[in-house]
Backbone bond lengths (Angstrom), bond angles and torsions (degrees), N, CA, C in turn:
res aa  C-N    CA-C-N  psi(-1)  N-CA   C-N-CA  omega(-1)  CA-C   N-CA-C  phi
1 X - - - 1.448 - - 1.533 109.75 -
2 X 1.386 123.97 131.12 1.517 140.76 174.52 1.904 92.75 -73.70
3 X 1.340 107.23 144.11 1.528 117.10 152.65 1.009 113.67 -137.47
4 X 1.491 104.81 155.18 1.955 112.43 -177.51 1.943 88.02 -128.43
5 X 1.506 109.35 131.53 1.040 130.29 -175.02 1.827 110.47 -108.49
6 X 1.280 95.85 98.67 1.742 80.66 171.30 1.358 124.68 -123.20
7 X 1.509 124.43 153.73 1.239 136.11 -135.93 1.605 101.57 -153.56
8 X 1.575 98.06 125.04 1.566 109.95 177.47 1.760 103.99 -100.72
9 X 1.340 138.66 127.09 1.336 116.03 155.41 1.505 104.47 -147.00
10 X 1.537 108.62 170.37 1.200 129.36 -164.89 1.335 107.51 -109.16
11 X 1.692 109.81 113.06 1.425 97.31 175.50 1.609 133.39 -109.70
12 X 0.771 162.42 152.55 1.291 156.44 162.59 1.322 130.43 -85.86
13 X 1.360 108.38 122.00 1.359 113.03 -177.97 1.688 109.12 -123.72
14 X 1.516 116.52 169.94 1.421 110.01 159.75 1.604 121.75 -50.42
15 X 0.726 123.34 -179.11 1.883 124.37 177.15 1.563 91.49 -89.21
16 X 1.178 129.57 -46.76 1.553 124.70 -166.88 1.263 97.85 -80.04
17 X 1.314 172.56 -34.37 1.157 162.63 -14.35 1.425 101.23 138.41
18 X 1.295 113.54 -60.88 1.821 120.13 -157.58 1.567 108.19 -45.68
19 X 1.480 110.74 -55.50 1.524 90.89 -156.01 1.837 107.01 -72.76
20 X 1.382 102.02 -18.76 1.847 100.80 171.64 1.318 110.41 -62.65
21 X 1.245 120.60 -25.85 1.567 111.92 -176.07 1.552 103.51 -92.78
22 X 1.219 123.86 -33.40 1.838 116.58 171.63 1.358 90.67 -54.82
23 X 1.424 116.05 -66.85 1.709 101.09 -167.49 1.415 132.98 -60.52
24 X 1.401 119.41 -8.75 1.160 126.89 173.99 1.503 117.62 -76.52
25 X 1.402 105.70 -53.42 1.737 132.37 149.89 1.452 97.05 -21.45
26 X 1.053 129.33 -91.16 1.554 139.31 -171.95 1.441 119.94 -39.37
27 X 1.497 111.41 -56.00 1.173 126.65 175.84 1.547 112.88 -52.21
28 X 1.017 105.03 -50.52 1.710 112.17 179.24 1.302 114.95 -69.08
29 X 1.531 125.82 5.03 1.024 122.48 -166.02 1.392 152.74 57.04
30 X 1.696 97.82 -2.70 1.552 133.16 -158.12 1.627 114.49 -73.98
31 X 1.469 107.40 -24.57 1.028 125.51 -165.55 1.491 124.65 -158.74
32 X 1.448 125.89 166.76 1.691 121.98 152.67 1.479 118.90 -100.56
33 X 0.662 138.15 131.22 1.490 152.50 157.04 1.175 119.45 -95.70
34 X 1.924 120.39 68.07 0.944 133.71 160.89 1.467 126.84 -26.86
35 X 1.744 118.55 -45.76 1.010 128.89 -142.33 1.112 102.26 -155.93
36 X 1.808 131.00 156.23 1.202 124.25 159.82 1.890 93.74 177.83
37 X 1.253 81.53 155.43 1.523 92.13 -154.13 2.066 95.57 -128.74
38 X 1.729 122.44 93.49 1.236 112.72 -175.44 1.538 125.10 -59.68
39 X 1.442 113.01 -29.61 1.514 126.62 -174.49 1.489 94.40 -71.88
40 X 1.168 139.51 -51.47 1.612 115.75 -174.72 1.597 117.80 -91.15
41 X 1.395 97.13 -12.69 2.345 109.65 -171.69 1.357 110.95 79.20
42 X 1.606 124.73 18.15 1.164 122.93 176.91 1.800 114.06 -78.26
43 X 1.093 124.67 166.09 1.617 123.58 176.31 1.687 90.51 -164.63
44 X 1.364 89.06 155.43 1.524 120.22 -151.32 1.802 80.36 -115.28
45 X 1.898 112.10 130.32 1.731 76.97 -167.96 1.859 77.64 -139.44
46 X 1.332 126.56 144.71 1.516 137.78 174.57 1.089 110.45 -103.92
47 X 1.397 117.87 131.71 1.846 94.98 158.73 1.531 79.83 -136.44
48 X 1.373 104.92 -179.13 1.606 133.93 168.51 1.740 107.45 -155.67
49 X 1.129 94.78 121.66 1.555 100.39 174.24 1.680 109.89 -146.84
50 X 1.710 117.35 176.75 0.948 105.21 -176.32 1.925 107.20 -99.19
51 X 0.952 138.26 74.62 1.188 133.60 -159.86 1.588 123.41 144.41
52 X 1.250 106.11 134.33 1.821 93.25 -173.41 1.779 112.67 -79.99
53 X 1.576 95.36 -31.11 1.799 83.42 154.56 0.848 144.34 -64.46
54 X 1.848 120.61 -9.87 1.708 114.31 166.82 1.111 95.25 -105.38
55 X 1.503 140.13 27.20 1.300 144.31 169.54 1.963 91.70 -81.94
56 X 1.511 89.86 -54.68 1.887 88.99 -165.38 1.700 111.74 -69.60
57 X 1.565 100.52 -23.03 1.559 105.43 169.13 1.270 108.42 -34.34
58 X 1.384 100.48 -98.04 1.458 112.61 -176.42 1.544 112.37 -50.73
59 X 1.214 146.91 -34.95 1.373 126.31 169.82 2.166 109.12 -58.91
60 X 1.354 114.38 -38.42 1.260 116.49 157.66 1.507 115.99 -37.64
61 X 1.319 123.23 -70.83 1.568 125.15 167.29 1.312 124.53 -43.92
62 X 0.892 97.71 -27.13 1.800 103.45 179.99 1.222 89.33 -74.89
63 X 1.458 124.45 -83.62 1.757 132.06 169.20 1.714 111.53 0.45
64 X 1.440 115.30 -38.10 1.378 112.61 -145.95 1.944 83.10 -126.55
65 X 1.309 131.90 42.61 1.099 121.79 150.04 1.695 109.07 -119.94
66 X 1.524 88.76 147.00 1.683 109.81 175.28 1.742 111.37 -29.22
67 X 1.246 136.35 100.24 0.943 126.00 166.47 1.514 121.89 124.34
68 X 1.263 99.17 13.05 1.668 116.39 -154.26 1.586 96.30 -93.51
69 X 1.032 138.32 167.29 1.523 140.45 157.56 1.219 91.25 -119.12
70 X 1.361 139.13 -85.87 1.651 149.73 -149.84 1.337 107.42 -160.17
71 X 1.163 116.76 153.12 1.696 141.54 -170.88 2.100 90.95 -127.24
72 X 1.682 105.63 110.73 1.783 97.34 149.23 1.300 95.17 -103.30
73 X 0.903 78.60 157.11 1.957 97.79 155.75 1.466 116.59 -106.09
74 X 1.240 103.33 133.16 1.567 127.00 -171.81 1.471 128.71 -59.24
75 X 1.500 86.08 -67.80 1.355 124.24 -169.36 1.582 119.64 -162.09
76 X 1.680 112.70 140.18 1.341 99.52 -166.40 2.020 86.37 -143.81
77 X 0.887 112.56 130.02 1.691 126.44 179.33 1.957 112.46 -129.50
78 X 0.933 129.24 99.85 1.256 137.38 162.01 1.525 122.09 -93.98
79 X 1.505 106.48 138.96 1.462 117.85 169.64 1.064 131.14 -127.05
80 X 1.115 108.29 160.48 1.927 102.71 -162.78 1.634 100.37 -114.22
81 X 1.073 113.42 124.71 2.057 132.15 154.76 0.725 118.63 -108.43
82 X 1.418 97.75 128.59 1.699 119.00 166.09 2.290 108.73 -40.60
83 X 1.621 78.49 134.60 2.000 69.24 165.55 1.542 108.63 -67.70
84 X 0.988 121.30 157.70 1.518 140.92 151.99 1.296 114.78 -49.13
85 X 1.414 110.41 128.34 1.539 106.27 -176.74 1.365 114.10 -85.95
86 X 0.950 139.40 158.25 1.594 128.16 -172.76 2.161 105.81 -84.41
87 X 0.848 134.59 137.73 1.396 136.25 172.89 1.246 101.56 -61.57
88 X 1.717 124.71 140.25 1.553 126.30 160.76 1.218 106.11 -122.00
């Protein structure tokens, strides 16, 4: 069975900082950054992956950019699919 793991969290950044780290977020492809707010350093942060260990990856990366305070995680919902059968 394939799973797709998805994950809401809130990250913290400096106030001067925030929108380089949404855009960095984005750029890397790592994530969505729905949201982000510079006056408090909050960011609104998505991921979807297949696995809760490349779930913590990328919340790790986030962790480890210039400007970061802390990453929680929100919310985390996974689902399970059938593999694909191959066509004969």
């Amino acid at each position: 069975m394939a799973e797709l793991h998805i994950t809401s969290c809130v990250a913290y950044a400096t106030p001067e900082s925030t929108a380089a780290v949404a855009s960095a977020i984005q750029a890397a492809g790592i994530a969505e950054v729905p949201r982000h707010d510079a006056a408090t350093g909050r960011l609104v942060v998505l991921i979807e992956r297949e696995s809760t260990g490349a779930i913590l990856d990328v919340i790790d990366a986030i962790r480890a950019l210039p400007g970061v305070l802390a990453v929680h995680m929100a919310y985390q919902h996974a689902e399970e699919f059938p593999e694909p059968t191959p066509c004969k």
